[in-house]
C-alpha positions as CSV (number, residue, x, y, z in Angstrom):
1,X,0.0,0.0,0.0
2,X,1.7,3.6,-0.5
3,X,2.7,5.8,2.0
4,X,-0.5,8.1,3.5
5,X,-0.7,11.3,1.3
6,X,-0.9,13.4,5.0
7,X,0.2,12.4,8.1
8,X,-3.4,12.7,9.4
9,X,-4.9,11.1,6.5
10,X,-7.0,7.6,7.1
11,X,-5.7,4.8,4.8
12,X,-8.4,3.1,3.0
13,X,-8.1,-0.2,4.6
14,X,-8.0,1.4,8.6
15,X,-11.6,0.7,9.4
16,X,-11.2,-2.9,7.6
17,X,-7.8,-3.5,10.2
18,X,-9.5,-2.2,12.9
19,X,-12.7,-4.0,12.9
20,X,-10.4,-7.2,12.9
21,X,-8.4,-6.1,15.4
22,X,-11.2,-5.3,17.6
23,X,-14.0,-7.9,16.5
24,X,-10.7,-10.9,17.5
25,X,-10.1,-8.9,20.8
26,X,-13.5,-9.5,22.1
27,X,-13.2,-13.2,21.6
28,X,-16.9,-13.5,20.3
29,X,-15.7,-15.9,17.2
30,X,-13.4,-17.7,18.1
31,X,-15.2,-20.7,17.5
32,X,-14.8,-19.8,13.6
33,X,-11.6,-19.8,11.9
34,X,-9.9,-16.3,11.5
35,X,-10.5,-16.2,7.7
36,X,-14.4,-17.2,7.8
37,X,-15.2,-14.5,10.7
38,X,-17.5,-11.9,9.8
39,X,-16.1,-8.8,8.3
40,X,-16.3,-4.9,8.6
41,X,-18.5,-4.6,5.3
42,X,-20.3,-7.9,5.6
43,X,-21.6,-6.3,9.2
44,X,-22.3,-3.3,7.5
45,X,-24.3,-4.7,4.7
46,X,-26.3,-7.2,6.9
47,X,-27.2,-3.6,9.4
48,X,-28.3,-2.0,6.3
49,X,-30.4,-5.0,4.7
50,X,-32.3,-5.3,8.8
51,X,-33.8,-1.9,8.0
52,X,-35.4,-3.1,4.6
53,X,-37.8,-5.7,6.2
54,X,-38.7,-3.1,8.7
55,X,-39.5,-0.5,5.5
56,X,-37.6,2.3,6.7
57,X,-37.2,4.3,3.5
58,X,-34.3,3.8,1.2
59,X,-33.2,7.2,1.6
60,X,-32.8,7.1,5.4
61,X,-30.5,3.8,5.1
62,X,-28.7,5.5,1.9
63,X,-27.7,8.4,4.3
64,X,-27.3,6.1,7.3
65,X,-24.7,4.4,4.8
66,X,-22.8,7.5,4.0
67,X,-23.8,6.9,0.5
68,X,-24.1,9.3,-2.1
69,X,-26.4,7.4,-4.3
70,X,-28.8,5.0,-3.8
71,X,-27.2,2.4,-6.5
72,X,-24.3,1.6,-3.9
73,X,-27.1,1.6,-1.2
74,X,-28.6,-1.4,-3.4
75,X,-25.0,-2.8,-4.4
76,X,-24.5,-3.2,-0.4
77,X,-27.4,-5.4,0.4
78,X,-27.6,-7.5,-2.3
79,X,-26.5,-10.9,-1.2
80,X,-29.7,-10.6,1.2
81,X,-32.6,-12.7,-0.7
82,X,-34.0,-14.6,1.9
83,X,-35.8,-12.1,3.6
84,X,-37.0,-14.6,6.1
85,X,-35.3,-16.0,9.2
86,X,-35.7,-20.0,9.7
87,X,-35.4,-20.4,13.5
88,X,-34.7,-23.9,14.3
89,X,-35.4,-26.3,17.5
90,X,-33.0,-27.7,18.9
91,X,-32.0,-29.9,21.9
92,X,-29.1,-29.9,24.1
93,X,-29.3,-32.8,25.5
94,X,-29.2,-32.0,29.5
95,X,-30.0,-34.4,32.5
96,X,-32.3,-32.3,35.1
């Protein structure tokens, strides 16, 4: 990656690093192999898609997003079909 055009300057992958750094820190997943945890923008696209079942406007998640047009809005939760959630039953097996 080249060197930061200003000392002050954020490089573009920071938030990506940081994410990891912190998301690894908190020990929540480390029960999934480093390279299958849950990344920055795959958090971010999931948060924006939870909005679109619960029919806030497109607009609202668009500038929630930081986005400057709705087309990358739309590019970020696409991947998000199944706008269901399938809870299943399960048992764990304990003695009283």
């Amino acid at each position: 990656m080249a060197a930061k055009e200003h000392w002050s300057s954020v490089t573009p992958d920071y938030l990506t690093k940081e994410f990891t750094r912190a998301r690894d820190a908190a020990h929540a997943y480390d029960y999934i192999v480093p390279i299958e945890r849950p990344t920055f923008h795959e958090i971010r696209a999931l948060g924006s898609w939870l909005y679109e079942p619960q029919e806030f406007p497109e607009e609202y998640v668009q500038a929630l997003l930081g986005h400057s047009d709705a087309k990358m809005t739309r590019h970020y939760q696409e991947g998000h079909t199944e706008k269901t959630i399938e809870y299943q039953t399960v048992g764990a097996d304990l003695k009283y």
